[in-house]
ROZA-355785 format. One line per 2 residues: number of its first residue (from 1); for each residue x, y, z of C-alpha. Coordinates in steps of 0.1 Angstrom, whole numbers, plus 5000, padded with zeros to 4 digits. Example, Ala and Ser with C-alpha at 12.3 -4.5 7.8 and 13.67 -1.06 7.14 Angstrom:
! residues 2
1> 5123,4955,5078; 5137,4989,5071
! end
This chain:
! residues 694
1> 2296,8746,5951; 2294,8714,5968
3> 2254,8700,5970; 2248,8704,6011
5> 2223,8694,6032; 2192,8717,6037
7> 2209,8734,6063; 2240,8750,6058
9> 2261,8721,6079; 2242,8682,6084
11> 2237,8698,6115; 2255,8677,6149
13> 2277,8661,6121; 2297,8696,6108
15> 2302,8710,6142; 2336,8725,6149
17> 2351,8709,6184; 2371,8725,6212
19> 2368,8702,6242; 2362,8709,6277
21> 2389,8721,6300; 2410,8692,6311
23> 2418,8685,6351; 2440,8657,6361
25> 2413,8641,6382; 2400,8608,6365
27> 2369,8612,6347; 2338,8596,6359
29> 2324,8568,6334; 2305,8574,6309
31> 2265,8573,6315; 2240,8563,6288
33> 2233,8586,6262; 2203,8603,6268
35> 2173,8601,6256; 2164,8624,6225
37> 2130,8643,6222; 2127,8655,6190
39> 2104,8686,6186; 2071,8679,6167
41> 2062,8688,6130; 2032,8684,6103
43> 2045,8673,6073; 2019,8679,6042
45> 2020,8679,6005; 2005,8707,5980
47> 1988,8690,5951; 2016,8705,5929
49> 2042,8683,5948; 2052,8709,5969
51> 2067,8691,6002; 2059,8717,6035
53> 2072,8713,6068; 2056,8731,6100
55> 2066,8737,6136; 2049,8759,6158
57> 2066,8780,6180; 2043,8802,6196
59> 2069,8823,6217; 2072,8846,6195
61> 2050,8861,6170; 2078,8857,6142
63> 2074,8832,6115; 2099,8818,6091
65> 2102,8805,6056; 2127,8785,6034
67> 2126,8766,6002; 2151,8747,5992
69> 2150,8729,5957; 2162,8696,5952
71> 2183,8696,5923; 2221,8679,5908
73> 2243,8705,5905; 2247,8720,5874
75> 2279,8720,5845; 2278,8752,5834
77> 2302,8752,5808; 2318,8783,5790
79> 2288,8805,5809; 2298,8796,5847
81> 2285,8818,5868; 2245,8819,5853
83> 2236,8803,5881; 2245,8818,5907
85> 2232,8850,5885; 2199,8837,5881
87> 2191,8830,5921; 2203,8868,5922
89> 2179,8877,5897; 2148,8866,5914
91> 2151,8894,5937; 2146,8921,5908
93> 2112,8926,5903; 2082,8912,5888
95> 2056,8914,5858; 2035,8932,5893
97> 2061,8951,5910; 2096,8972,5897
99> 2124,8962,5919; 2121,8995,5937
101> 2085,8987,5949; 2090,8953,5957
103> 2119,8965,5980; 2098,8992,5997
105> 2068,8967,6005; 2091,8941,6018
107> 2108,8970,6042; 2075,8982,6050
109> 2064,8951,6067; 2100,8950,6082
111> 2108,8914,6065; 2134,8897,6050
113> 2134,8878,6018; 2162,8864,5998
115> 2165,8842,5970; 2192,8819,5961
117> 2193,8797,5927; 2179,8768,5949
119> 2152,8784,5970; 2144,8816,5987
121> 2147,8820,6030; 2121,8853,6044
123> 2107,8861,6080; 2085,8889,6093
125> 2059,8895,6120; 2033,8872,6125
127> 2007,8896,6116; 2023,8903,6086
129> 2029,8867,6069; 1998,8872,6043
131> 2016,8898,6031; 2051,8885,6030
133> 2036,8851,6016; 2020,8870,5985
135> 2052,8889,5977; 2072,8857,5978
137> 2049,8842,5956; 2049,8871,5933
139> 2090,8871,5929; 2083,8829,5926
141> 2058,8830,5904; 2058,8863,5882
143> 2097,8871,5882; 2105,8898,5851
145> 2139,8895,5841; 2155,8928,5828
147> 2188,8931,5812; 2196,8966,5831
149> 2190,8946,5862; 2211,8913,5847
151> 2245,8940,5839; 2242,8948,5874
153> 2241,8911,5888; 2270,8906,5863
155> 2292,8937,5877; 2285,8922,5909
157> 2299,8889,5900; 2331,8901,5882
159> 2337,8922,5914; 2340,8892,5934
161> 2360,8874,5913; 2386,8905,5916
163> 2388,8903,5953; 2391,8863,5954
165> 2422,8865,5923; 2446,8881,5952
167> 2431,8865,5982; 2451,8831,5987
169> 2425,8812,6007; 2402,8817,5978
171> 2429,8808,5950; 2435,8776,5972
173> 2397,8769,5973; 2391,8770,5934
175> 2425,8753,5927; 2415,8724,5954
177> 2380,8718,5934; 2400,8719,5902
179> 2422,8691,5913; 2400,8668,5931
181> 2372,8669,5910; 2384,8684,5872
183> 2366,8716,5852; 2341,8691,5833
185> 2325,8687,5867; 2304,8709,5888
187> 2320,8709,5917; 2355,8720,5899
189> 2347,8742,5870; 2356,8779,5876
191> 2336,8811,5872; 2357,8838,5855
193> 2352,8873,5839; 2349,8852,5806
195> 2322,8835,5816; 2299,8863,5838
197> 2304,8878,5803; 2288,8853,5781
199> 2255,8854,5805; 2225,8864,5791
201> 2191,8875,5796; 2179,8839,5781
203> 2202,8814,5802; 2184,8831,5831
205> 2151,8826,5819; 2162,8790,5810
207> 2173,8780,5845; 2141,8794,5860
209> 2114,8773,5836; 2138,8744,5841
211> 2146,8746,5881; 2122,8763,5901
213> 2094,8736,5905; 2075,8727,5932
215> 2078,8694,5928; 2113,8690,5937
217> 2111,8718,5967; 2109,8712,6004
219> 2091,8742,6026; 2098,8748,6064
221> 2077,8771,6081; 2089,8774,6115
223> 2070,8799,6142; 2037,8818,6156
225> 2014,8798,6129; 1996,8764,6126
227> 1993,8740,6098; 1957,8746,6091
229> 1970,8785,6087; 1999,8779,6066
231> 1982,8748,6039; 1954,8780,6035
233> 1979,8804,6029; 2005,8780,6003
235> 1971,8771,5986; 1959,8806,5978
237> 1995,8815,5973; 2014,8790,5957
239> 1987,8765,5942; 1991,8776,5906
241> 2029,8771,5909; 2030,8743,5880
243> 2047,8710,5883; 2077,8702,5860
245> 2103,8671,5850; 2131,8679,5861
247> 2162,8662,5846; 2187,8640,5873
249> 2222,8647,5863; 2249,8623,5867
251> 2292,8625,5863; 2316,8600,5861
253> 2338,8605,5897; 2372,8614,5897
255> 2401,8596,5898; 2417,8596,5937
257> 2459,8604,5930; 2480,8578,5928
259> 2504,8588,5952; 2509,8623,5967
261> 2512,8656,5947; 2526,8687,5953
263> 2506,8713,5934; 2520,8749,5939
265> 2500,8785,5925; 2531,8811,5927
267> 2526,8840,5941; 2562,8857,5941
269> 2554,8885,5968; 2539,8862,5993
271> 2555,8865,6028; 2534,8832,6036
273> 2520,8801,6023; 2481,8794,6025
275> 2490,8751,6024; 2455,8723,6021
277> 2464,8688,6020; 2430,8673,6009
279> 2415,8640,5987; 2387,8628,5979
281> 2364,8612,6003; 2334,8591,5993
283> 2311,8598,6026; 2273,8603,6016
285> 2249,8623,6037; 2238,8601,6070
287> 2262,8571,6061; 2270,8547,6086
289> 2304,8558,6089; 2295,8596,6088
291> 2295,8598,6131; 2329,8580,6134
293> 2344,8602,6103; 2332,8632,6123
295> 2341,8623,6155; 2377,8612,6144
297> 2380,8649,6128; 2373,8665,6154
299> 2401,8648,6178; 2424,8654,6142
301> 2414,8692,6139; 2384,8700,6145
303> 2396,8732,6167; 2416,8747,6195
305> 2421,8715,6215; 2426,8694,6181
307> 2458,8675,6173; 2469,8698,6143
309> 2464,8733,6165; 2484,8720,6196
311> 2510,8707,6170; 2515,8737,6142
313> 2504,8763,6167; 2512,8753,6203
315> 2544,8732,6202; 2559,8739,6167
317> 2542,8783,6161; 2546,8773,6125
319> 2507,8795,6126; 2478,8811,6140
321> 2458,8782,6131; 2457,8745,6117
323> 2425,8725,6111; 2407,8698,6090
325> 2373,8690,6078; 2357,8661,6062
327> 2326,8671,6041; 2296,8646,6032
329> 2282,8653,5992; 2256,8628,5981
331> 2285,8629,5945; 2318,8627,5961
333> 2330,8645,5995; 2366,8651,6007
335> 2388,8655,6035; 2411,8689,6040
337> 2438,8698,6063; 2444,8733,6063
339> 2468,8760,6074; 2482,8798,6066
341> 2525,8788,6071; 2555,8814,6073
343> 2576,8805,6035; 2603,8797,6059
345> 2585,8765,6079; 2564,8757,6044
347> 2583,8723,6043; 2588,8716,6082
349> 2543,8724,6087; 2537,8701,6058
351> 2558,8669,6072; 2538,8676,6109
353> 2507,8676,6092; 2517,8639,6074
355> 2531,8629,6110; 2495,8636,6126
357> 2476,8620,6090; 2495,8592,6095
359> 2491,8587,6133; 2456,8590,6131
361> 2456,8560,6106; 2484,8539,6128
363> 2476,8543,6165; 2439,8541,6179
365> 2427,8577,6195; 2431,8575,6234
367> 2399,8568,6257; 2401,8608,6271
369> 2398,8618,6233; 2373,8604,6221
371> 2348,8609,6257; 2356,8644,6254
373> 2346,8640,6217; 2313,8626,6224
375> 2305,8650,6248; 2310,8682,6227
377> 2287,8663,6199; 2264,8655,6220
379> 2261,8689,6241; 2260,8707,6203
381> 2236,8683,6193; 2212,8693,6224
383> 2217,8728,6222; 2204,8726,6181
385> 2171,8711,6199; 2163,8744,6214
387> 2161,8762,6182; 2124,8751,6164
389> 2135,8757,6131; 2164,8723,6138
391> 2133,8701,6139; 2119,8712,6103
393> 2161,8706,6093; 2161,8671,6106
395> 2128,8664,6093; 2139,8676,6054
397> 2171,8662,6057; 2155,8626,6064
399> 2130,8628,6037; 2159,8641,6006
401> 2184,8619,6018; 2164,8589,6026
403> 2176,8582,6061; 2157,8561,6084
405> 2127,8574,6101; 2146,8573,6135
407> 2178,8585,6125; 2179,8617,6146
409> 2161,8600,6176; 2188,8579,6179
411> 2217,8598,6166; 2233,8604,6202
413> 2231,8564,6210; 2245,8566,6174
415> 2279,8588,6188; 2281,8570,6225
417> 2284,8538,6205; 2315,8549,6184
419> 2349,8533,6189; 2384,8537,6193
421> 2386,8514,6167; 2358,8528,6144
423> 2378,8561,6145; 2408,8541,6132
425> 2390,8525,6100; 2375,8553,6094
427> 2406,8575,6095; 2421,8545,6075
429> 2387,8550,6049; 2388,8590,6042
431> 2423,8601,6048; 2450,8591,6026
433> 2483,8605,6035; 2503,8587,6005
435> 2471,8598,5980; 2465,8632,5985
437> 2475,8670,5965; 2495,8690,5990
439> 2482,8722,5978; 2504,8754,5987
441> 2494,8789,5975; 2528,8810,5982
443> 2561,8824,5971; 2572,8793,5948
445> 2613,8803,5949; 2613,8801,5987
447> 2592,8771,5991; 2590,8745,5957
449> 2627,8728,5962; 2616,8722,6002
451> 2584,8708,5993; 2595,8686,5964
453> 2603,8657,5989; 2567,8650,5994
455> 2558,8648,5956; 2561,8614,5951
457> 2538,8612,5915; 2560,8616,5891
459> 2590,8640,5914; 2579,8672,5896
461> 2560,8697,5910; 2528,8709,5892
463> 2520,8748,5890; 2486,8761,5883
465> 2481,8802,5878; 2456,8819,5902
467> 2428,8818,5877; 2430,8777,5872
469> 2452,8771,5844; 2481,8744,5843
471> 2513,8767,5840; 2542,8751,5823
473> 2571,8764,5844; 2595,8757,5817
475> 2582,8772,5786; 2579,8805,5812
477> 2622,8806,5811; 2637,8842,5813
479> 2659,8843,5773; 2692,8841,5781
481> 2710,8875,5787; 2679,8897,5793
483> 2681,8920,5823; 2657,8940,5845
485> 2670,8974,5828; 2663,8960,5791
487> 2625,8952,5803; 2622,8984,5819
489> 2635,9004,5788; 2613,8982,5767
491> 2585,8994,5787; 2591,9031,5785
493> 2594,9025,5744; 2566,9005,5746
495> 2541,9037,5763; 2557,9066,5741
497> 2595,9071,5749; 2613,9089,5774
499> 2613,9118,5746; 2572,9118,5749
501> 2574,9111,5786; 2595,9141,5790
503> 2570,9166,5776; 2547,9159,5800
505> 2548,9190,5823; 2517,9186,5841
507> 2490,9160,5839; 2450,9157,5856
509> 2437,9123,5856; 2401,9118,5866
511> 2387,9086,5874; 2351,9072,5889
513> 2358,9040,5913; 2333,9026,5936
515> 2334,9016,5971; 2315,8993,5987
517> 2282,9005,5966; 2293,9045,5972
519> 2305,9060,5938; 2338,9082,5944
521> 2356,9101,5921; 2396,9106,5922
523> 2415,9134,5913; 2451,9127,5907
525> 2475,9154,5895; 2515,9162,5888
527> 2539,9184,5885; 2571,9179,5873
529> 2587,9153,5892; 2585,9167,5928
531> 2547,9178,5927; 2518,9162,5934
533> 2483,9159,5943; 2454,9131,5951
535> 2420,9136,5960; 2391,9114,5966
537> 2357,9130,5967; 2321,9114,5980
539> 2290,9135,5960; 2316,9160,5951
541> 2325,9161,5989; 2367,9157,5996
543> 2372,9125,6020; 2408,9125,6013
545> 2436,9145,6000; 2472,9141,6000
547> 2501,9168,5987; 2538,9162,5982
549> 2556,9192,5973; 2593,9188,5975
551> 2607,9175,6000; 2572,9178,6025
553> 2540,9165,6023; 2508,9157,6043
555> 2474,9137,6045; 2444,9150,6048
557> 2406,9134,6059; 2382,9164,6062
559> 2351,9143,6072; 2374,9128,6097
561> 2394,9162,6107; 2424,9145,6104
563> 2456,9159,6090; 2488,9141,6092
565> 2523,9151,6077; 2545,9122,6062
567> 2571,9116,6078; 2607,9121,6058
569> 2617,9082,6060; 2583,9080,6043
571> 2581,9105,6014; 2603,9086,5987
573> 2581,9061,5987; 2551,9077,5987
575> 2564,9102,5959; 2576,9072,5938
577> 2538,9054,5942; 2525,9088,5929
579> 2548,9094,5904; 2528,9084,5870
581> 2564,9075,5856; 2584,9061,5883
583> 2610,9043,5863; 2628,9074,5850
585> 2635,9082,5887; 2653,9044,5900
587> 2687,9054,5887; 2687,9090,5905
589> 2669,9079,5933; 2694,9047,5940
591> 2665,9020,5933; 2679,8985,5922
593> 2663,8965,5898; 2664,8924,5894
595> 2649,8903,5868; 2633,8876,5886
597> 2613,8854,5862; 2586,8853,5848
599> 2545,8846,5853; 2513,8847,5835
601> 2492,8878,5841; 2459,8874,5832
603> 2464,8847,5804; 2498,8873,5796
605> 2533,8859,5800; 2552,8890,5816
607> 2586,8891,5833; 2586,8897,5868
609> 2611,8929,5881; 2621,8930,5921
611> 2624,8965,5923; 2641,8974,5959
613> 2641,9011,5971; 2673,9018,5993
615> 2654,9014,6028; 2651,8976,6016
617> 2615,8978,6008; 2610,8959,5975
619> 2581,8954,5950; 2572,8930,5919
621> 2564,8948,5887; 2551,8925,5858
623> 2554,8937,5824; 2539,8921,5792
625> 2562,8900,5771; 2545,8909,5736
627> 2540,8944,5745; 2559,8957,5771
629> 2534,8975,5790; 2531,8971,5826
631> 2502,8946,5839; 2506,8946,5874
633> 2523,8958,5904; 2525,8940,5938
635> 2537,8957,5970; 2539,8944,6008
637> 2523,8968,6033; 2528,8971,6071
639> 2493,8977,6090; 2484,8971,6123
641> 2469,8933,6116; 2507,8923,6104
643> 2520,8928,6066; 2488,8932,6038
645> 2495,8927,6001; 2490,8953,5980
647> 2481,8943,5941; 2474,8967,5914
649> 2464,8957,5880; 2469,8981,5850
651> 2446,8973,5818; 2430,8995,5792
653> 2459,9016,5781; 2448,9045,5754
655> 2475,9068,5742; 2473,9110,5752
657> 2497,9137,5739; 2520,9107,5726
659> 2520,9086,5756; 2499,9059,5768
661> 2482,9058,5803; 2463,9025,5818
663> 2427,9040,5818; 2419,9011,5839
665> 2435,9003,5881; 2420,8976,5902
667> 2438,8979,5934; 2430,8949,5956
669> 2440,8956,5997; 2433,8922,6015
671> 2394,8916,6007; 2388,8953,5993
673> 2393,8958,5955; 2386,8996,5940
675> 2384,8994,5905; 2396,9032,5891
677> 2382,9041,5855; 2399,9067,5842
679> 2372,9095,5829; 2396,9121,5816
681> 2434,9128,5810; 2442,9166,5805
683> 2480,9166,5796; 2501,9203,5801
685> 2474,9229,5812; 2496,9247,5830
687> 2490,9237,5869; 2493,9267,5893
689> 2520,9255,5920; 2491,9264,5944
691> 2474,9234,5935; 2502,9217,5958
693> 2503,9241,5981; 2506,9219,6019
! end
């Protein structure tokens, strides 16, 4: 993650702008910019170094709390992921309190307190805070680490990383650190299952004795309290919190490209392209420039009324959406243009987006721009004065980042005295349409020869695989005369033959998923090939049942009282998605098969098979070169928020009765993953028919 400001935006300097509606009357000139009354603070330091910052708000009798520490970020190394782990960690109990305890005194008081790796944020009624203030010293002070509590954190973890390997905005994010910064930095190494695996119970322990010091913390406390209260408090609280070195890191900064690079991640079933046209930008918190670069983004895309929306959305519908950001890191920033494309206007969104980085460079902004501009800064800028808590952020952000004492108090004369021509050089400074990686995250048949116009490092396109690795599209060349139907029958030998397959009269397979934190266990049976049977219970409760028998079949959600019947145009795919063997039904069924490369699954190579039922609907099915099995399955679905991708990943396969059966399928729906582990397989028990009954 990239090392923000306290807050989670350099608040007034991060703000996304849609400008006032326009008339064609002529606008009035511009007044001075008004005068700024910053809210007060006490400022005082604990003898441990601890830096605390207090506003009182006396409204409301609420008070607040957040820490943040002051650290470099961290290279993690072949353990990426630790921490993040050990910020989640700190909420698990203490050498004083089980995690069960210290959850029902915090709910008791009706608080909230959570920790990160760099601090902790918590809030509660005023006439609670002695209370809330010793149990955030107790999980500061006295955490106990458990490894029960560590496998859950780590299960956690690897479940996020399985929703964000099939979301595209995520793939894009990871690849985009990759590329501008490298894995041997912080900001671009990536977290995988590898790595959550390698974390243990002592690289948690580490970080803590190394990280969480007081002496490189800042405190707000923002509400219903005064100084005098809160210095009592910290002192009884947090006075025996020692003092520690803690080590400055430093990394060598990335090369900027050369020229412009096309970078491509396949995904062969996309119906879109997620596309980021981003470089580096070396724009430190609070520097001169950082009011002109923000402004100038905001006219660029900075929202609705921004150049790139009224161009890719209003006057070209290329998509929903187009924006840009520049982001301020005290290592290295960067600039990003953003957009979710159709494959078809891939190439045609790409050269818009160069027209509009380039005329922001060329031509100066126009006067109506940049006023309206200043005046969505400046009215943001005043609203974030009415919260207290703002006045503790400014006051932080000017002691870590060593801006000048005034540098809020005169941050709006700061925007009203910001140029045409300083938007310009600074557009000219941060964005670098000839030296940036045109990032697209899409289907890479229908859009790679379009986009290789605007590669102009070295003319060949550079692939990277979801999960960060360079992919060498050549060495992944389907051997001459292969076909989709030798794959397939390869696969069949590979799980136990059609002889084996064949045998099978009936099967039960039981698996335990969970959703969203509620364990639920599936029942999945078959009969033959025209029989079957799903069932998903809750606590042994049914939530959702469907039968296909023949040539009918229904839906069923009792907790809902819903029952559905599915509809004939329907069934054969429904019955080929249940059928545990599908691929002994294409040739009877008319289903077409095409052999259409080939990927890496997983660190796998695997050839890709388009399989097309005769409605047109089509699928990708990715089966292991070196074994043959089947690793993944990727299917398009129609919902009422447009067309979903469907991906299901097979792992984990253990032979029964002769025949082998993935006893592990994630299923990823958009953001939703269910991760199926197969409990039991019970293979020709002799199913009564009225287990299908409709």
């Amino acid at each position: 993650m990239i090392k923000q400001l306290f807050s989670t935006v350099f608040l007034a300097l991060a703000l996304v702008y849609v400008a006032p509606a326009q008339t064609k009357q002529s606008p009035p000139p511009p007044g001075p910019a008004p005068k700024i009354e910053l809210g007060k603070y006490e400022h005082f330091t604990l003898k441990n170094g601890l830096k605390v910052y207090v506003v009182e708000n006396h409204k409301q009798p609420v008070v607040s709390m957040s820490l943040v520490l002051d650290r470099d970020p961290i290279l993690e190394g072949d353990k990426a992921g630790y921490v993040q782990a050990a910020g989640q960690m700190m909420r698990t109990g203490t050498r004083h309190r089980t995690k069960d305890q210290f959850d029902e005194q915090v709910d008791f008081i009706g608080a909230d307190l959570s920790f990160t790796s760099t601090g902790f944020s918590a809030s509660s009624l005023k006439k609670h805070l002695p209370t809330l203030v010793a149990l955030t010293a107790d999980a500061l002070l006295h955490p106990d680490f458990k490894q029960e509590e560590l496998d859950k954190v780590k299960k956690q973890l690897q479940a996020g990383l399985a929703q964000a390997k099939d979301n595209p905005d995520a793939i894009a994010g990871r690849t985009r650190g990759l590329l501008l910064y490298g894995k041997e930095h912080p900001y671009g190494e990536l977290m995988t299952e590898e790595t959550v695996n390698k974390i243990t119970l002592q690289d948690i322990q580490q970080y803590y004795n190394t990280y969480y010091k007081p002496n490189i913390g800042y405190l707000a406390v923002v509400g219903d309290v005064t100084p005098k209260e809160v210095k009592k408090l910290l002192n009884k609280s947090l006075g025996k919190w020692q003092k520690g070195e803690v080590k400055q890191e430093t990394y060598p900064l990335p090369k900027q490209p050369g020229q412009t690079q096309v970078v491509i991640v396949d995904r062969p079933s996309a119906v879109q392209s997620t596309l980021m046209l981003t470089n580096p930008a070396d724009l430190k918190p609070g520097a001169e420039d950082a009011v002109a670069a923000q402004l100038m983004n905001n006219i660029l895309g900075g929202g609705m009324d921004a150049r790139l929306f009224k161009n890719l959305r209003e006057t070209h519908g290329y998509t929903y959406g187009a924006y840009s950001s520049i982001n301020n890191d005290e290592i290295l920033g960067r600039f990003n243009a953003n957009a979710n494309v159709r494959n078809a206007v891939t190439d045609s969104a790409v050269a818009e987006f160069m027209n509009e980085l380039h005329k922001i460079r060329n031509e100066r902004v126009s006067e109506e721009e940049l006023r309206d501009a200043k005046a969505y800064v400046m009215g943001s800028f005043g609203r974030g004065l009415e919260n207290p808590a703002t006045v503790a952020v400014y006051a932080i952000n000017t002691a870590r980042y060593n801006l000048p004492a005034d540098y809020y108090a005169n941050y709006l004369k700061k925007v009203e005295a910001v140029t045409a021509a300083d938007v310009q050089r600074v557009a000219q400074k941060y964005v670098h349409p000839d030296k940036l990686y045109v990032l697209a995250v899409g289907n890479a048949a229908e859009i790679a020869d379009k986009l290789q116009k605007f590669d102009k490092d070295d003319s060949q396109i550079t692939y990277y695989s979801a999960t960060g690795e360079k992919v060498d599209r050549t060495a992944l060349s389907i051997p001459d005369g292969l076909t989709a139907e030798q794959v397939l029958a390869d696969y069949v030998k590979a799980i136990g033959g059609k002889g084996n397959i064949e045998k099978i009269k009936d099967v039960t397979i039981t698996s335990n998923a969970t959703v969203q934190g509620m364990p639920l266990t599936m029942v999945q049976q078959q009969k033959g090939r025209d029989k079957f049977a799903m069932q998903v219970l809750m606590q042994n409760n049914p939530i959702q049942r469907v039968v296909i028998n023949g040539d009918k079949g229904k839906m069923e959600s009792p907790m809902q009282h819903l029952k559905k019947e599915i509809a004939k145009e329907e069934l054969a795919s429904q019955k080929l998605e249940a059928d545990l063997f599908p691929v002994l039904q294409y040739d009877k069924l008319g289903i077409k098969t095409k052999l259409t490369g080939m990927e890496k699954v997983d660190g796998q190579e695997a050839y890709t098979v388009e399989v097309m039922l005769p409605n047109g609907q089509k699928s990708l099915h990715y089966f292991a070169k070196d074994s043959g099995l089947r690793l993944k399955e990727v299917n398009n679905l129609e919902s009422p928020q447009g067309v979903v991708m469907q991906t299901k990943n097979y792992s984990q396969y253990k032979e029964v009765n002769g025949v082998k059966f993935p006893y592990v399928v994630e299923t990823s729906i958009g953001p939703q993953v269910i991760k199926a582990e197969v409990q039991n397989i019970e293979v020709n028990k002799n199913l009564p028919d009225d287990t299908f009954k409709l």
